[in-house]
ZAMARGU-4260 file (C-alpha; in steps of 0.2 Angstrom, whole numbers, plus 5000, padded with zeros to 4 digits):
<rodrens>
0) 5000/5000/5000 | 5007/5017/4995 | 5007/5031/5008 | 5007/5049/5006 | 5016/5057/5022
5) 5008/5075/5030 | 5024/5081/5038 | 5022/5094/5052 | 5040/5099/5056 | 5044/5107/5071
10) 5061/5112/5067 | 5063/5122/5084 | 5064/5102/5093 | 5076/5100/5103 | 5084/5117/5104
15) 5086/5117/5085 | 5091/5100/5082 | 5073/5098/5073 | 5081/5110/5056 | 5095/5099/5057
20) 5085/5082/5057 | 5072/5090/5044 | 5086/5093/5032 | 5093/5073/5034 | 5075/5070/5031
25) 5070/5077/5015 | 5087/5069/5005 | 5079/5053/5014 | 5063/5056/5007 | 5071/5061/4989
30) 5081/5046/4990 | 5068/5034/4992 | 5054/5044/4981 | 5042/5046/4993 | 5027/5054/4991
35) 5023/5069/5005 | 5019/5087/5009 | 5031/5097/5023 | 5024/5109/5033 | 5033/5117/5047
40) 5029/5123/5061 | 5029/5145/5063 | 5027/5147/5082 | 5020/5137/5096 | 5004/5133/5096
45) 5006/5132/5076 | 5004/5114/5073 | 4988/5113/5083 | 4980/5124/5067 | 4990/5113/5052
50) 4984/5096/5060 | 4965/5103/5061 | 4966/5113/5043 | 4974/5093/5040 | 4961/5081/5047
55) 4945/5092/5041 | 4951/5092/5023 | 4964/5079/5019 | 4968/5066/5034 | 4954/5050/5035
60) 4953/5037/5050 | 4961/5022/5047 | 4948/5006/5042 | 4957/4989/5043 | 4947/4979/5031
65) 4949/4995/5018 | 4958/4993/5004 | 4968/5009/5000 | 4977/5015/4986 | 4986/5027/4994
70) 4984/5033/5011 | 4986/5047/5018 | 4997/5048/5032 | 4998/5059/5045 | 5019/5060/5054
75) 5024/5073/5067 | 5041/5077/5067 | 5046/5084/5085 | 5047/5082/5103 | 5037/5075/5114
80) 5027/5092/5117 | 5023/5092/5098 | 5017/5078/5098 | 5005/5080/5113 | 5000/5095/5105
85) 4997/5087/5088 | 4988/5073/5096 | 4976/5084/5106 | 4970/5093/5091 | 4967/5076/5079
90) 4957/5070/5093 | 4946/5083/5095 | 4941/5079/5076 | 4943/5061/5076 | 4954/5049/5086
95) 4953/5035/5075 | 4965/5046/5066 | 4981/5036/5062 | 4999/5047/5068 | 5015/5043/5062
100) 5030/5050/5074 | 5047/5055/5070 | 5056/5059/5088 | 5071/5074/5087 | 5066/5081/5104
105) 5076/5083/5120 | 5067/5069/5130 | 5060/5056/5116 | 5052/5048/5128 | 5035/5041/5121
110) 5048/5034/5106 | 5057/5026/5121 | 5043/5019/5128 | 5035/5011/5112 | 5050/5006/5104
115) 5049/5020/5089 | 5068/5023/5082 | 5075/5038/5088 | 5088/5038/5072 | 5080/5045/5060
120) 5083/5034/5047 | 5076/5020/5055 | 5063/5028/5059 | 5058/5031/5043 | 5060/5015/5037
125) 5047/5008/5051 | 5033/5021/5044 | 5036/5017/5025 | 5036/4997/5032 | 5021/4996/5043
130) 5005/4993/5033 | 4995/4999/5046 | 4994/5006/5062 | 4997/4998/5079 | 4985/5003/5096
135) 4996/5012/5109 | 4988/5015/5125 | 4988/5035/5131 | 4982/5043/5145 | 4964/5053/5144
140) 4962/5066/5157 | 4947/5076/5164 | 4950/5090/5176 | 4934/5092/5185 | 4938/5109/5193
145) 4947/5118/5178 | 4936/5111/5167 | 4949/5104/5155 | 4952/5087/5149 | 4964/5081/5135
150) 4977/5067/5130 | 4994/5064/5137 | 5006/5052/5127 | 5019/5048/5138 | 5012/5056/5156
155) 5004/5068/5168 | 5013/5075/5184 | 5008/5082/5199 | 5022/5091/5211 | 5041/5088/5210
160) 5042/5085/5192 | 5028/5097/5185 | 5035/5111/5197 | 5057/5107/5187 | 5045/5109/5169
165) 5040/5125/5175 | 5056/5132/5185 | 5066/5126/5166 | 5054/5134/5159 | 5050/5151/5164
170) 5072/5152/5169 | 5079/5168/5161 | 5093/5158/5157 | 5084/5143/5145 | 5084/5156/5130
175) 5103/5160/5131 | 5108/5142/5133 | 5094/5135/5120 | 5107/5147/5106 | 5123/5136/5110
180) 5113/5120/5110 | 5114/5119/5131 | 5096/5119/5134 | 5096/5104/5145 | 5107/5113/5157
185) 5091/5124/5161 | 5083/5108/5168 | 5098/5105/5176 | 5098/5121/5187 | 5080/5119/5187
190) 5081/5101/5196 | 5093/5107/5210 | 5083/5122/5214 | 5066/5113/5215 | 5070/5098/5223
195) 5074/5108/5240 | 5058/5120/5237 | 5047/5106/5234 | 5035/5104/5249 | 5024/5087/5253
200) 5007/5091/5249 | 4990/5081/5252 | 4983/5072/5240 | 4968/5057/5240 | 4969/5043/5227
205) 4952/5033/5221 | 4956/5016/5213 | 4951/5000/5210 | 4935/5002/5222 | 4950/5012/5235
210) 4951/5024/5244 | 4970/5031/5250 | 4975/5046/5257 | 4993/5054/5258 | 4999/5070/5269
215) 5016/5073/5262 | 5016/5067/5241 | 5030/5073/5233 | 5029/5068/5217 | 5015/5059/5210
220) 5017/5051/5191 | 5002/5046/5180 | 5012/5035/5167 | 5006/5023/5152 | 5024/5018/5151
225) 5041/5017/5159 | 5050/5033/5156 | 5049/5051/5161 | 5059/5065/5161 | 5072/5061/5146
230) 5073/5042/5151 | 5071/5039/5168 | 5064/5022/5170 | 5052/5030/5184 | 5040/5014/5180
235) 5049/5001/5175 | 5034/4986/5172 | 5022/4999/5161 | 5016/4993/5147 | 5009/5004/5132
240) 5002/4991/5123 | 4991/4987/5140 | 4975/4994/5145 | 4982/4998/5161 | 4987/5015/5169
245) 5001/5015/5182 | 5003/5027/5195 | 5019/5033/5204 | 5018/5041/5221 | 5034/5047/5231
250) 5033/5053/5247 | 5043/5069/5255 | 5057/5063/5266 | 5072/5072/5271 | 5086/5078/5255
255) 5096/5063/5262 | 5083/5048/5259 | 5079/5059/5244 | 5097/5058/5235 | 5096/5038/5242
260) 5081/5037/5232 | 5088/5044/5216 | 5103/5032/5217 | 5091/5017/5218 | 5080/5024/5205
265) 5099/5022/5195 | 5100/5005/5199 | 5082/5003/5194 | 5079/4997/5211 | 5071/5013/5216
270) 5054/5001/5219 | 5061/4993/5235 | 5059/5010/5243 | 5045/5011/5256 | 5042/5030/5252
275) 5041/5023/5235 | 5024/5017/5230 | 5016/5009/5211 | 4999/5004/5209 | 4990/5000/5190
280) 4972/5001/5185 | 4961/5006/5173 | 4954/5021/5181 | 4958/5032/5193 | 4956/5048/5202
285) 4966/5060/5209 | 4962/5077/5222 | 4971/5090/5231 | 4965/5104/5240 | 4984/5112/5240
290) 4988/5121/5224 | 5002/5111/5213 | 5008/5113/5196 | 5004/5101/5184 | 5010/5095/5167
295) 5005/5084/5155 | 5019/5078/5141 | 5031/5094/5150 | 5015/5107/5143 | 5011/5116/5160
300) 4992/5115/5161 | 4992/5126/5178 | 4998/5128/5195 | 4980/5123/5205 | 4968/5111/5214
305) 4966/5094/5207 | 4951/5083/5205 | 4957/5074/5189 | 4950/5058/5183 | 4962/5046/5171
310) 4957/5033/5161 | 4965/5024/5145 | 4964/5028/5128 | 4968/5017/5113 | 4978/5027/5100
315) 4983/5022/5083 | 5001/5024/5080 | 5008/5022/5063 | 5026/5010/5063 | 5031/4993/5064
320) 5042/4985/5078 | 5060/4984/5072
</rodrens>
C-alpha cells in the first residue's frame, strides 16, 4: 500500500536539532521517492492549526478491512510536546485518526517507551514498512475543577516534576543556553533548585473500588509507560500496549533519603523503597486541595487544585516494531 506522508515539522525540537534532522530528512525522502507534503511549524501553538486545517480536509481514520490506494498519512516530526499538541487537536476531530511519529526532541520519551527509532533513518524505514497502524495505550484526562480534559502520550505529573518543567521553563537563562545548543542545562539548574523548594502536599487517590489518602506526596506520576523525564525508568513494568494505567507516588522525606532514592531509581531498584509506591488500573482519580503545578507531556496545564479523573485511551500509531 502506498502512503502519502503529511509532515508537520517542528524544526525548533530540541533546541534546534529539529532543522538539522528536517534537512537529513528530506534527502531521505528524495532518495527513496516518497510521496509527502512538509509543513513546518511557525510558532508554538502552530501545529495545533496545520493538523486541524489537515484532518478536516485531507487526513481520513484508518479502516482495517479497507483497501487503499494510497493513504494518507499523518507524521509529526518533534518532541514529545509536539506531539501532545498534535495529538490533542486530531482527537478533538477524530481519534481514529492514524499518527505517524518522528522523535528529534530533547526527551524522546513516548519513542522510548513504544520502541519507535530515535535515528531517523530507522525511523523512517518503520513508517514506509508498517501497513497499518498499531493501538498504543495514552492517557485521557478530565479536570473536573478547571474544566479541562485532554490526551497525554507519555504522562501527567503532579508536584516535584511538573514544578522542574515550570522552574526550566520560565528560567531567564533557558533562552541564552537554548542558542549554543545547552538547553538541558536549564533543567539541570531547574532540578537542583526545585528539589529543595518542593514541599509534601496532600493528596487522596480513588482506585480499584480504594480509597488512600497521603499528607506529604512529593511527586505523584500518571504514566502509560516506563520513562519520564528524558529516560528515567520511573516505571519500569508499564506497558503501552496494555489497558492499564500505572501510577507513581513518592513521598517527602528528608534531602538525604531523597538523594538515596535517586541512586536506587539508577540502579532501577528505586521500587524497593517504602516511600516509594506503584499501583496500576484502569481508572483512577486524583484530588488536592493544595495548589500544585501540573503538566502533561512537559506542557504546563496550571499551577491549582486537582480533582482529575484518568482513564485509558487506545491510540493508533503508525510503525512497525523493528
Amino acid at each position: 500500500m502506498e502512503k502519502h506522508l503529511y509532515l508537520i515539522i517542528n524544526q525548533q525540537a530540541g533546541s534546534g536539532n529539529g532543522k538539522k534532522v528536517a534537512d537529513k530528512l528530506k534527502k531521505q525522502l528524495k532518495l527513496l521517492s516518497v510521496t509527502h507534503t512538509i509543513f513546518y511549524t511557525e510558532y508554538a501553538g502552530h501545529e495545533r492549526l496545520i493538523v486541524q486545517q489537515l484532518a478536516e480536509d485531507t487526513l481520513i481514520p484508518w479502516k482495517k478491512d479497507q483497501e487503499y490506494e494510497q493513504f494518507p498519512l499523518l507524521v509529526i516530526m518533534g518532541g514529545d510536546g509536539t506531539l501532545h499538541s498534535a495529538v490533542n487537536a486530531l482527537y478533538e476531530i477524530n481519534p481514529n485518526i492514524p499518527v505517524g511519529y518522528l522523535p528529534c526532541g530533547s526527551g524522546n520519551d513516548f519513542a522510548r517507551g513504544t520502541g519507535i527509532e530515535r535515528q531517523l533513518e530507522k525511523g523512517l524505514s518503520q513508517i514506509l514498512r508498517a501497513q497499518g497502524p498499531q493501538p498504543i495505550q495514552i492517557i485521557q484526562y478530565n479536570d473536573a475543577i478547571q474544566e479541562e480534559k485532554g490526551f497525554a502520550v507519555n504522562n501527567v505529573g503532579v508536584g516535584l516534576d511538573a514544578a522542574i518543567v515550570q522552574a526550566a521553563n520560565t528560567s531567564k537563562t533557558k533562552k541564552t543556553l537554548n542558542k549554543f545548543n545547552m538547553g538541558s542545562l536549564s533543567y539541570l539548574v531547574a532540578i537542583l533548585k526545585v528539589l529543595f523548594a518542593q514541599k509534601g502536599f496532600p493528596v487522596l487517590i480513588d482506585m480499584n473500588g480504594k480509597s488512600m489518602n497521603f499528607s506529604r506526596a512529593f511527586l505523584c506520576t500518571v504514566t502509560n509507560h516506563p520513562y519520564f523525564g528524558g529516560g528515567v525508568a520511573i516505571a519500569p513494568t508499564a506497558d503501552p500496549r496494555k489497558p492499564i494505567i500505572d501510577l507513581v507516588l513518592v513521598e517527602r522525606i528528608n534531602i538525604f533519603k531523597i538523594f538515596w532514592l535517586i541512586f536506587l531509581l539508577s540502579r532501577k531498584k528505586h521500587m524497593e523503597s517504602k516511600y516509594f509506591h506503584h499501583y496500576q488500573t484502569s481508572k483512577l482519580r486524583i484530588v488536592s486541595t493544595i495548589p500544585e503545578f501540573v503538566h502533561a507531556d512537559g506542557e504546563i496545564l496550571g499551577n491549582q487544585n486537582l480533582d482529575i479523573t484518568f482513564t485509558i485511551h487506545e491510540g493508533l500509531f503508525w510503525f512497525t516494531n523493528s
